[in-house]
C-alpha positions in Angstrom: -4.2 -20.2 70.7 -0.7 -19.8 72.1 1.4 -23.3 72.2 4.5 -24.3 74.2 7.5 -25.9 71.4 5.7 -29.6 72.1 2.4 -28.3 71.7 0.6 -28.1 75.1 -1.7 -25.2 75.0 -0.9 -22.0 77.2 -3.1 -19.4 76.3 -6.4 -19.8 74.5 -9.0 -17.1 73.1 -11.8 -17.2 70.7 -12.9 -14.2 69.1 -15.8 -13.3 66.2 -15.1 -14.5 62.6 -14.3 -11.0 60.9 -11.2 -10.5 63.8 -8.1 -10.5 62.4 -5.4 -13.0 64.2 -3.2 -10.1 64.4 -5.4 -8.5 66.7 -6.2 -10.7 69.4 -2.4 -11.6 69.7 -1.9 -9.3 72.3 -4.3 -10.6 74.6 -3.5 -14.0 73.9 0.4 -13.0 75.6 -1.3 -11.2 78.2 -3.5 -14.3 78.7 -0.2 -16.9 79.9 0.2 -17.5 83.2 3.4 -16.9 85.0 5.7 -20.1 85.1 6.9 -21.8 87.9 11.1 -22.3 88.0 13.1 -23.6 90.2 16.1 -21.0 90.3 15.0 -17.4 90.0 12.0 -15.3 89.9 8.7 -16.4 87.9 8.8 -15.9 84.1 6.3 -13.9 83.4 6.3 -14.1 79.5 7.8 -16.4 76.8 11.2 -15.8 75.8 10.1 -16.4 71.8 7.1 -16.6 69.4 6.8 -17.6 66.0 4.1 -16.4 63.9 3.3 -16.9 60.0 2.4 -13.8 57.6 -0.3 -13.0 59.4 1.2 -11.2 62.2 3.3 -9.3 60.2 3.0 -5.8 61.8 5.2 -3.2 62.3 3.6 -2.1 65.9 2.8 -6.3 67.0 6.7 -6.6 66.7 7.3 -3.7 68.7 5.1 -4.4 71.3 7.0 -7.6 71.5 10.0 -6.6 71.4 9.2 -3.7 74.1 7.9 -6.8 76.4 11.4 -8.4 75.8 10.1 -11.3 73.8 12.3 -12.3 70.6 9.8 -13.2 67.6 10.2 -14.7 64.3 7.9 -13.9 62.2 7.5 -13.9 58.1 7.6 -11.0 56.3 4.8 -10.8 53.6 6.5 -10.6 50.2 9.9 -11.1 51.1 10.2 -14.5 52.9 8.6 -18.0 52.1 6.3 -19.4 55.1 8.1 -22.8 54.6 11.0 -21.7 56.8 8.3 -22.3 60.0 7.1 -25.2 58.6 8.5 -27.1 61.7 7.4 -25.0 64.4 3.7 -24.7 62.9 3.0 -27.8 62.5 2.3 -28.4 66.2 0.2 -25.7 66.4 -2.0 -27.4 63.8 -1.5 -30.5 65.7 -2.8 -29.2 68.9 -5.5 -28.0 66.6 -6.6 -30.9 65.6 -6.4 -32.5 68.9 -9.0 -29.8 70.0 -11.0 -30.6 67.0 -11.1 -34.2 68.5 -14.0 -32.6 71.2 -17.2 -33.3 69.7 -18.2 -30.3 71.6 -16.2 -28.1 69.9 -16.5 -29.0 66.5 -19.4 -27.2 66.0 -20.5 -24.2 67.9 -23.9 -25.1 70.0 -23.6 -22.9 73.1 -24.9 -19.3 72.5 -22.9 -17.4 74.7 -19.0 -17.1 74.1 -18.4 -18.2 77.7 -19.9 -21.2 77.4 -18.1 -22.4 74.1 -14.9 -20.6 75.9 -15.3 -22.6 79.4 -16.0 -25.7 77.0 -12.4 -24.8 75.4 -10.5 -24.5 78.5 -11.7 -27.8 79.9 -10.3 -29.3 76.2 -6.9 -27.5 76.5 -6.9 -29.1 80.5 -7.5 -32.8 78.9 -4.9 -32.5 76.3 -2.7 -31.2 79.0 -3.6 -34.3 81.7 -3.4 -36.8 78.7 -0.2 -35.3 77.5 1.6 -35.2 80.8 0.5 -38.8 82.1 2.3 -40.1 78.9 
């Protein structure tokens, strides 16, 4: 799941158990929609990410930076993941939010669709709900 800084979700996959996060981080980027502005063009892509050890990858940071996003991102061995600390916990926020759906705390459906289309419509509630406010 991609966030925006407050938490509303952009961009949401699911994937099998044995995929590594660093993997379906590409199609999660592809996966955001353009956004509307009122000056200029449509942005077609975020202007940062932040991403914890897991995405530390010598070819997911260049694909990022060859897309022009900027991405911070902590290098296994060398920096502490406490330096993010701010910026993940509203990913695990949203998380949790998500976890609110009884639907989705356990997985009934049998097709990934399903539980997928089941996901969307909980990202569009938390987005309604946190835009009402």
């Amino acid at each position: 799941m991609i966030t925006e800084r407050t938490g509303l979700p952009l961009s949401i996959g699911i994937s099998g158990a044995n995929l590594h996060d660093g993997q379906a981080l590409q199609a999660l980027v592809r996966g955001i929609p353009p956004i509307r502005s009122r000056r200029g063009p449509r942005r077609q892509r975020p202007a940062k990410l932040h991403g914890d050890k897991g995405y530390d990858y010598d070819d997911l940071r260049r694909w990022l930076h060859k897309r022009g996003i900027r991405h911070r991102i902590a290098r296994k061995g060398i920096e502490s993941s406490t330096r993010l600390g701010r910026h993940r916990w509203t990913i695990q926020r949203t998380v949790s939010w998500l976890g609110g759906c009884r639907r989705l705390h356990r997985r009934y459906e049998r097709k990934a669709e399903h539980f997928l289309a089941f996901a969307a419509i909980a990202c569009t509630l938390i987005c309604y709900r946190r835009l009402t406010k």
